[in-house]
Structure formats: structure tokens, C-alpha cells
PyMOL CGO cylinders between C-alpha atoms (Angstrom):
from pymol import cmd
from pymol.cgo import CYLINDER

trace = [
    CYLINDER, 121.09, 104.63, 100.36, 120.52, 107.97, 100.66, 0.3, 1, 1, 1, 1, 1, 1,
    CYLINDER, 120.52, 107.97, 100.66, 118.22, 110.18, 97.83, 0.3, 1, 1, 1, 1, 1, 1,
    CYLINDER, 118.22, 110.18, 97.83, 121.22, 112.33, 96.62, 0.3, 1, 1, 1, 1, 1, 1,
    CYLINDER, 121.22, 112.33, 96.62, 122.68, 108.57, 95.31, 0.3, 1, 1, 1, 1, 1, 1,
    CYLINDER, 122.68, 108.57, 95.31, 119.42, 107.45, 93.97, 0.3, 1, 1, 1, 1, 1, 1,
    CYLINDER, 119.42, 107.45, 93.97, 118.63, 110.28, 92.11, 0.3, 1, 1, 1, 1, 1, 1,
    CYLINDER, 118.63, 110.28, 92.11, 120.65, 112.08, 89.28, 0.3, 1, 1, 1, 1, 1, 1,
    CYLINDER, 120.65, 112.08, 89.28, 117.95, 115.24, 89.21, 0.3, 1, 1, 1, 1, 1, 1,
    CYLINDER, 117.95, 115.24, 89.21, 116.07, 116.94, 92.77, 0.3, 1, 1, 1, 1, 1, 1,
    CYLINDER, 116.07, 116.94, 92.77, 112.73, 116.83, 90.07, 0.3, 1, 1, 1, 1, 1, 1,
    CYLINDER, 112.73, 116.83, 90.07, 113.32, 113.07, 89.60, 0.3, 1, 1, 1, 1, 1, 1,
    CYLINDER, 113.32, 113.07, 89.60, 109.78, 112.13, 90.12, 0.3, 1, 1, 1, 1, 1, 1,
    CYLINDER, 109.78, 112.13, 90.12, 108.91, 114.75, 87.41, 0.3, 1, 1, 1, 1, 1, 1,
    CYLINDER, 108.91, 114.75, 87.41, 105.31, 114.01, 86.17, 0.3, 1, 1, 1, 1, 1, 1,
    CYLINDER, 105.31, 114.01, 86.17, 104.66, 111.12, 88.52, 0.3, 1, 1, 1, 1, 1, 1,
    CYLINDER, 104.66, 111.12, 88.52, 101.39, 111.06, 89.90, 0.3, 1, 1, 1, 1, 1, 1,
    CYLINDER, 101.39, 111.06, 89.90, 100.87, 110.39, 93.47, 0.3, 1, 1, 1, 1, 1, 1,
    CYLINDER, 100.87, 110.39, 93.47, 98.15, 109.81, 95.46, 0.3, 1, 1, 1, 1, 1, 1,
    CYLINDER, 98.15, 109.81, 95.46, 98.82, 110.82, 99.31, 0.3, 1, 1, 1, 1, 1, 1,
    CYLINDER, 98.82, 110.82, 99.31, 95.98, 109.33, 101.41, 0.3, 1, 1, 1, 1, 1, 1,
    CYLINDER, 95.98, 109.33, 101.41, 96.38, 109.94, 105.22, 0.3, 1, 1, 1, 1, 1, 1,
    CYLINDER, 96.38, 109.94, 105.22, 94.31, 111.24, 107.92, 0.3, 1, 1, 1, 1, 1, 1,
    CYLINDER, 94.31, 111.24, 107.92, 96.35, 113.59, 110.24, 0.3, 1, 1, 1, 1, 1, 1,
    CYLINDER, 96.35, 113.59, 110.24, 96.96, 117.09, 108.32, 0.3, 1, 1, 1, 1, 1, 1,
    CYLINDER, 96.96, 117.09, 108.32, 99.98, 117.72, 110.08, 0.3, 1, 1, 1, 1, 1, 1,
    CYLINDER, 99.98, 117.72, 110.08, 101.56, 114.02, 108.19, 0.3, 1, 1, 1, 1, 1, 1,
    CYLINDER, 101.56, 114.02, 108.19, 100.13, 115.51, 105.04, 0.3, 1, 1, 1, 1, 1, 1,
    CYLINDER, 100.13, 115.51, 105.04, 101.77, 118.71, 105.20, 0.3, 1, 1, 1, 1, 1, 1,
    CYLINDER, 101.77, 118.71, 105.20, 104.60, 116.73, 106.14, 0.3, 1, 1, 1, 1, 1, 1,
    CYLINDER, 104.60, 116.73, 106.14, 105.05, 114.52, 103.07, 0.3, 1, 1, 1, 1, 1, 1,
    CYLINDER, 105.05, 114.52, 103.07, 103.87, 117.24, 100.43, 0.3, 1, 1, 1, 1, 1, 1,
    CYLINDER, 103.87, 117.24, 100.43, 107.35, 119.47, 102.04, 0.3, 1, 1, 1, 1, 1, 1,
    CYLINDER, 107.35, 119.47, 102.04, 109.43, 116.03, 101.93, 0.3, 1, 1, 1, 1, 1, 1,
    CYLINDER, 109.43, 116.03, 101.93, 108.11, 115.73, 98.05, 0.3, 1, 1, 1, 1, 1, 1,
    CYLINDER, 108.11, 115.73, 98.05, 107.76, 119.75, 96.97, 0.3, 1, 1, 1, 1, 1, 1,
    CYLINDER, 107.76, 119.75, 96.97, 111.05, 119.06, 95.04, 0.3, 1, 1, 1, 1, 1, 1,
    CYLINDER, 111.05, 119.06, 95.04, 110.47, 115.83, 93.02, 0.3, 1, 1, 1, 1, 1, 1,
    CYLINDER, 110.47, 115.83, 93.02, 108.40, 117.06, 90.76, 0.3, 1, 1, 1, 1, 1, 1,
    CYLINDER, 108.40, 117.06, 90.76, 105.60, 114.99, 91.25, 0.3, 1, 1, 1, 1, 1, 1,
    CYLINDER, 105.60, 114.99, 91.25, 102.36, 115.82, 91.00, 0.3, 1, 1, 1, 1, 1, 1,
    CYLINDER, 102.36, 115.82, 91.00, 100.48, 115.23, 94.42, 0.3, 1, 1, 1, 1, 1, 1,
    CYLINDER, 100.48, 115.23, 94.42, 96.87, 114.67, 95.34, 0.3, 1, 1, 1, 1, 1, 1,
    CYLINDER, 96.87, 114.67, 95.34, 95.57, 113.91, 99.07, 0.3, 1, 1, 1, 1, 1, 1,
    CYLINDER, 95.57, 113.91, 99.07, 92.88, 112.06, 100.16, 0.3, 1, 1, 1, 1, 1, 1,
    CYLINDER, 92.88, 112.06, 100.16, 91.77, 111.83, 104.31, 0.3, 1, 1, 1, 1, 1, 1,
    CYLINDER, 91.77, 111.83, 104.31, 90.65, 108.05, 104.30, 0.3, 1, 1, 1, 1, 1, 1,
    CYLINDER, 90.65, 108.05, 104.30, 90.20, 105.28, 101.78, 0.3, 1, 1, 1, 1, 1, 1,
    CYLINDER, 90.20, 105.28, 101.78, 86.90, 105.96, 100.93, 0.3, 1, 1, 1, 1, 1, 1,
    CYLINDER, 86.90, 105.96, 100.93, 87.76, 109.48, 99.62, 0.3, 1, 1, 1, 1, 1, 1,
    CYLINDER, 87.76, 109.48, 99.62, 90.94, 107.62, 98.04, 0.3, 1, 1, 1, 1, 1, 1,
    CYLINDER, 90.94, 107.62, 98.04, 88.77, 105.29, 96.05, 0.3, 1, 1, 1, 1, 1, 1,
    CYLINDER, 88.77, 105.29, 96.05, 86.29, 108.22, 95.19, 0.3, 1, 1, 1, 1, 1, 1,
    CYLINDER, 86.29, 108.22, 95.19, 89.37, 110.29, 93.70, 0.3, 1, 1, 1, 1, 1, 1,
    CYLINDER, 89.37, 110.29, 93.70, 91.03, 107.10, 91.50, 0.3, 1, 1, 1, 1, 1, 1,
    CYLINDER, 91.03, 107.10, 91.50, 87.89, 106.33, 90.10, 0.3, 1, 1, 1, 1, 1, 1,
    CYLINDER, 87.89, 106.33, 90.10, 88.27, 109.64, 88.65, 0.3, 1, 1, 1, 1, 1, 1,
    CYLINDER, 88.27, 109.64, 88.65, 92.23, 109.53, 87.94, 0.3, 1, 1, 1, 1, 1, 1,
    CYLINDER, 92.23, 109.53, 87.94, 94.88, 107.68, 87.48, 0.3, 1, 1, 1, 1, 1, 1,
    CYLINDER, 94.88, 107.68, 87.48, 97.91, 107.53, 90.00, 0.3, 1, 1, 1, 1, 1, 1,
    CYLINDER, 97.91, 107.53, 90.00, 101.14, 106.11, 89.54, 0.3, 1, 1, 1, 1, 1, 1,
    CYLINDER, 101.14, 106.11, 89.54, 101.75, 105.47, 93.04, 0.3, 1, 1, 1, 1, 1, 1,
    CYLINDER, 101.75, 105.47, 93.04, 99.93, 105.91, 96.15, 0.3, 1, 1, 1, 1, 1, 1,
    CYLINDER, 99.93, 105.91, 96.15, 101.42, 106.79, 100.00, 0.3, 1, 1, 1, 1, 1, 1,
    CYLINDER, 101.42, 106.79, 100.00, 98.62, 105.29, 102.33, 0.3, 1, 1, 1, 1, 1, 1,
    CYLINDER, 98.62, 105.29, 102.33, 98.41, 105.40, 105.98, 0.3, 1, 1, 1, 1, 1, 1,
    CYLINDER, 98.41, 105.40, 105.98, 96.85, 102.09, 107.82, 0.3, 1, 1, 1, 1, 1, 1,
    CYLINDER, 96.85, 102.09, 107.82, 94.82, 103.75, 110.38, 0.3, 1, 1, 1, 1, 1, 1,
    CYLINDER, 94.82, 103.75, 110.38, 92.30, 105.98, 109.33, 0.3, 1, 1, 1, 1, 1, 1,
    CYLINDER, 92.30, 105.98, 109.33, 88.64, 106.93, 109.82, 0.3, 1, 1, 1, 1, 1, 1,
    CYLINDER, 88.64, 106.93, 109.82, 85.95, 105.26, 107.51, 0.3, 1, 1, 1, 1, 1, 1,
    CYLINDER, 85.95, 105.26, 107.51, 87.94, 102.75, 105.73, 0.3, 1, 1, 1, 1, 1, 1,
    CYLINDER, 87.94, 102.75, 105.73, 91.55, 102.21, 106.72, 0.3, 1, 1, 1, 1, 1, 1,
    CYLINDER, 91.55, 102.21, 106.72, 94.69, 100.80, 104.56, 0.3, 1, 1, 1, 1, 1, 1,
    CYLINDER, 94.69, 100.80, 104.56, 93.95, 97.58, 105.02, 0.3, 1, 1, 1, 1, 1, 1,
    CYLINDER, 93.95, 97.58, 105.02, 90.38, 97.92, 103.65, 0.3, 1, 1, 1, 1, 1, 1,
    CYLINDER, 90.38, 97.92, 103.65, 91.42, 100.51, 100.62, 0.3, 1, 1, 1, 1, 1, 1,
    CYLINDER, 91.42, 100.51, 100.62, 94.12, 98.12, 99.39, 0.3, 1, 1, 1, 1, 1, 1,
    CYLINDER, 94.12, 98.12, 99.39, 92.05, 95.55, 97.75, 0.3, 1, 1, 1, 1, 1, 1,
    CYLINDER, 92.05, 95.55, 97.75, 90.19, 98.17, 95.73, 0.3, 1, 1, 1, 1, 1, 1,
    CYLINDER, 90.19, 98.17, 95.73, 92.94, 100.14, 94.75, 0.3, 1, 1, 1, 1, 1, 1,
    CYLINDER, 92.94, 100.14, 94.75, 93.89, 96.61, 93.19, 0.3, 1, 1, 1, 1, 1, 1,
    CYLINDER, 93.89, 96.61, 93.19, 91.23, 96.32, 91.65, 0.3, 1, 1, 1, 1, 1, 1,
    CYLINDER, 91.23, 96.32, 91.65, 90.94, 99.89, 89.99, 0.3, 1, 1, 1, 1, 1, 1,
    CYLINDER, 90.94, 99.89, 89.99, 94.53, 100.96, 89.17, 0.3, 1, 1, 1, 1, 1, 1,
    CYLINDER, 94.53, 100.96, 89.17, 96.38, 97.69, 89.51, 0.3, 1, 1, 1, 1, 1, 1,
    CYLINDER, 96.38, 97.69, 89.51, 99.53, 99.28, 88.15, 0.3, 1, 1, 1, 1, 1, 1,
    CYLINDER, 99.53, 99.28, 88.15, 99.58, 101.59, 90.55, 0.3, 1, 1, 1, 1, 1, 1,
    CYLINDER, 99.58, 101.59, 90.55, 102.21, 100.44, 93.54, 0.3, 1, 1, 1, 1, 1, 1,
    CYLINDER, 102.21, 100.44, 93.54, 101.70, 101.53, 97.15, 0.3, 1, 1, 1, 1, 1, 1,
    CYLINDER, 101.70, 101.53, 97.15, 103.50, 102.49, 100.12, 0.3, 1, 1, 1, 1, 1, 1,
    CYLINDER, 103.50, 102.49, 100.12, 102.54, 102.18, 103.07, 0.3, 1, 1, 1, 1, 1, 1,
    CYLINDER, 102.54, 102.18, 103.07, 103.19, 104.62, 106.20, 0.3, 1, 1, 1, 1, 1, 1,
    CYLINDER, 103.19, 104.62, 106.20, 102.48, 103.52, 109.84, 0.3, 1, 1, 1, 1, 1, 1,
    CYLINDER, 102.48, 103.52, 109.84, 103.04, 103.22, 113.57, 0.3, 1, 1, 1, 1, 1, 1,
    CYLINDER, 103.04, 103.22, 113.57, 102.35, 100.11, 113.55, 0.3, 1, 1, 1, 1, 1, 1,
    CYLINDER, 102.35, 100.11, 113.55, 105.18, 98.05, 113.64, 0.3, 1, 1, 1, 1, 1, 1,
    CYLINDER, 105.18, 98.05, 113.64, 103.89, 95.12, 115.43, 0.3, 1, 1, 1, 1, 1, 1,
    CYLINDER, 103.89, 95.12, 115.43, 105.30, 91.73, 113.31, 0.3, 1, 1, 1, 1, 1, 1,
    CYLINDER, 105.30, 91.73, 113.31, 101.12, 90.73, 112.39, 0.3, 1, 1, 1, 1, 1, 1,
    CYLINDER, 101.12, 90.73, 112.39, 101.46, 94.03, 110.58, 0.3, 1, 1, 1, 1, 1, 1,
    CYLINDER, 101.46, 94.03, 110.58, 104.10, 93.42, 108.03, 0.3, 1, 1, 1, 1, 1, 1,
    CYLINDER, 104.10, 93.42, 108.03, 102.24, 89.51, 107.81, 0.3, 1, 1, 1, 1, 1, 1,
    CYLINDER, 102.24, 89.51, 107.81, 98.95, 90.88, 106.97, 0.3, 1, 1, 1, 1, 1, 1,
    CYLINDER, 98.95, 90.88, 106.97, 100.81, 93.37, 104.76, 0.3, 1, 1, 1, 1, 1, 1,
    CYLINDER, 100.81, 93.37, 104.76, 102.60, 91.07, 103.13, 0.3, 1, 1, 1, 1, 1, 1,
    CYLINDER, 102.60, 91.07, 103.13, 99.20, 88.84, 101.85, 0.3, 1, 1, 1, 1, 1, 1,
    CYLINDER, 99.20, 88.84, 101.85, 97.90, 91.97, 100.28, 0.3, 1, 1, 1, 1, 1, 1,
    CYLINDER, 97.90, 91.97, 100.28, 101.40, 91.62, 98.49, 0.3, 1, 1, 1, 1, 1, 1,
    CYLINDER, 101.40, 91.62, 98.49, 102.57, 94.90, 99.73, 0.3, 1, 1, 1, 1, 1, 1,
    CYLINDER, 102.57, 94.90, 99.73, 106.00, 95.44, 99.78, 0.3, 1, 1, 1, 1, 1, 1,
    CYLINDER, 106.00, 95.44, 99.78, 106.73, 98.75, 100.45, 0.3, 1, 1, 1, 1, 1, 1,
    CYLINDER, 106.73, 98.75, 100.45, 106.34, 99.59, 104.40, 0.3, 1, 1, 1, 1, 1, 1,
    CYLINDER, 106.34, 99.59, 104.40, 107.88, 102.81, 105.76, 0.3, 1, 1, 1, 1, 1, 1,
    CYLINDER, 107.88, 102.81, 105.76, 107.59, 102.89, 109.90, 0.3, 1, 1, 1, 1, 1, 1,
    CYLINDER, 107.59, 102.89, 109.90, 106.89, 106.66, 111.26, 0.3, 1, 1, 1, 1, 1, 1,
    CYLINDER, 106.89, 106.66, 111.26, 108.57, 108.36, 112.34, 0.3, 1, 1, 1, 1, 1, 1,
    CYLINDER, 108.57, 108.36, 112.34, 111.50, 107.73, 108.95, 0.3, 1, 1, 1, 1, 1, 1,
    CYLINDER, 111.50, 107.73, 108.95, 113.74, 110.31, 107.64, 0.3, 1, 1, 1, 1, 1, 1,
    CYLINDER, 113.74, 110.31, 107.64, 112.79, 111.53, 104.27, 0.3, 1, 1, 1, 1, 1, 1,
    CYLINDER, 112.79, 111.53, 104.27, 115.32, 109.98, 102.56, 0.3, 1, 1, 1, 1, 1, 1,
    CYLINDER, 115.32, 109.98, 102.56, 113.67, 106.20, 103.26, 0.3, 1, 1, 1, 1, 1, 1,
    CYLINDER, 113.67, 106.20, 103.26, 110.48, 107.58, 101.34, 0.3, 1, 1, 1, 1, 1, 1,
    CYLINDER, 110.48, 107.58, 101.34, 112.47, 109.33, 98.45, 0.3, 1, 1, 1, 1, 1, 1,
    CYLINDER, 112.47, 109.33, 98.45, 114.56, 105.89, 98.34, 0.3, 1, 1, 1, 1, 1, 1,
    CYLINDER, 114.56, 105.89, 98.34, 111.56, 103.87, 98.15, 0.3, 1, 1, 1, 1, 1, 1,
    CYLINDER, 111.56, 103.87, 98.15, 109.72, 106.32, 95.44, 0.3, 1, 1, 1, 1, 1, 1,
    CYLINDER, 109.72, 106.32, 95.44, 112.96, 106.23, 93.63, 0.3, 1, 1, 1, 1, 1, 1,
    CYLINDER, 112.96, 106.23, 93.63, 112.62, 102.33, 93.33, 0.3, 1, 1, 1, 1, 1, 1,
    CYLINDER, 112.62, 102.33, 93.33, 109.12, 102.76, 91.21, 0.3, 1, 1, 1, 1, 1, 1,
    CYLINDER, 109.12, 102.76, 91.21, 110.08, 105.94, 88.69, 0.3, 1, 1, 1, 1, 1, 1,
    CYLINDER, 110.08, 105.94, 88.69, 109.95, 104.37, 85.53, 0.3, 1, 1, 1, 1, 1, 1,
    CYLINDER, 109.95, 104.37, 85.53, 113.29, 103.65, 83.49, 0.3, 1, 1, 1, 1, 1, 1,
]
cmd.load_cgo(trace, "trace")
């Protein structure tokens, strides 16, 4: 599927509130120029312990989280975003496509796994999945 047939407006993920929380600058940049024109409103964070310091202090509706990062990775941060915005869903961004990946994924109950490098219509497809009705 392709974001032009998921999508009846460019600002489709008007007022959605996403938390971007990735280590390399250049991956940030990245994803804030794939989602400049979705309307949503983007925050970044550089590991998962700044992630949990920022959603204890606002509430996402979503949250794009890279697996290895400094301090506390994605598989550490999961659990606790759980636990403080459970309605929040999460996508996760890696290199790391090894098959004990998407199994240890997959028992945190995430769903959403986007291998780097994808085209930017994957991500707006998968974003596209969670914009509420």
C-alpha cells in the first residue's frame, strides 16, 4: 500500500502526537522530513531514559523507537512506556533483523517493526494504521 492510498489528506496525522526516540541525529532529521507533512506534532528523545523522562510529562499517541541506543535501549523502554501511556502504540525502527528480534519483539506484544533502511511510505502506512477513526 502506498501513503497516497491510505490517506485521503497529506495532514492526515493532524494533531497526533508522536514521540520520536532514536539516537543517531541524522535518523531523526530523517523521520521529522518523512513526517513534516502529516501534521503531527513531533517530539524527540536520544534514548529511553530521556523518552520516559518526557512521557511522564506528556502524553503521546504513538511513539517511533529505535532498539539500540545508549543508556536504556528499546527493549528496556518498552515495558515502561506500558506502564505509563499504555494507549500509546509503538513502532519500532531497527537494523536488526535477525529472527530472535521479531521473537523478543513479539513478547513485549509489539507489532509494529519497520527494518532500516524502509521507504517512507512503510512508516506513513504503518502510522496510518493507528490515526483514530
Amino acid at each position: 500500500m502506498s501513503y497516497q492510498s491510505n490517506t485521503s489528506s497529506p495532514h492526515f496525522l493532524h494533531g497526533i502526537r508522536l514521540l520520536i526516540v532514536e539516537d543517531n541525529a541524522i535518523n531523526v532529521r530523517i523521520l521529522e522530513l518523512q513526517l513534516r507533512k502529516t501534521g503531527a506534532i513531533i517530539t524527540t528523545a536520544s534514548n529511553g531514559r530521556e523518552a520516559l523522562s518526557t512521557i511522564q510529562s506528556a502524553a503521546f499517541d504513538g511513539i517511533i523507537l529505535d532498539l539500540h541506543m545508549p543508556e536504556m535501549n528499546g527493549y528496556d523502554t518498552i515495558p515502561h512506556i506500558r506502564r505509563l501511556q499504555p494507549d500509546a502504540f509503538i513502532v519500532v525502527v531497527t537494523a536488526d533483523i535477525l529472527p530472535e528480534v521479531s521473537t523478543r519483539l513479539a513478547a513485549l506484544q509489539i507489532k509494529d517493526i519497520l527494518p532500516k533502511p524502509y521507504a517512507a511510505e512503510a512508516l506513513l502506512d504503518i502510522l496510518a494504521q493507528h490515526r483514530p477513526v
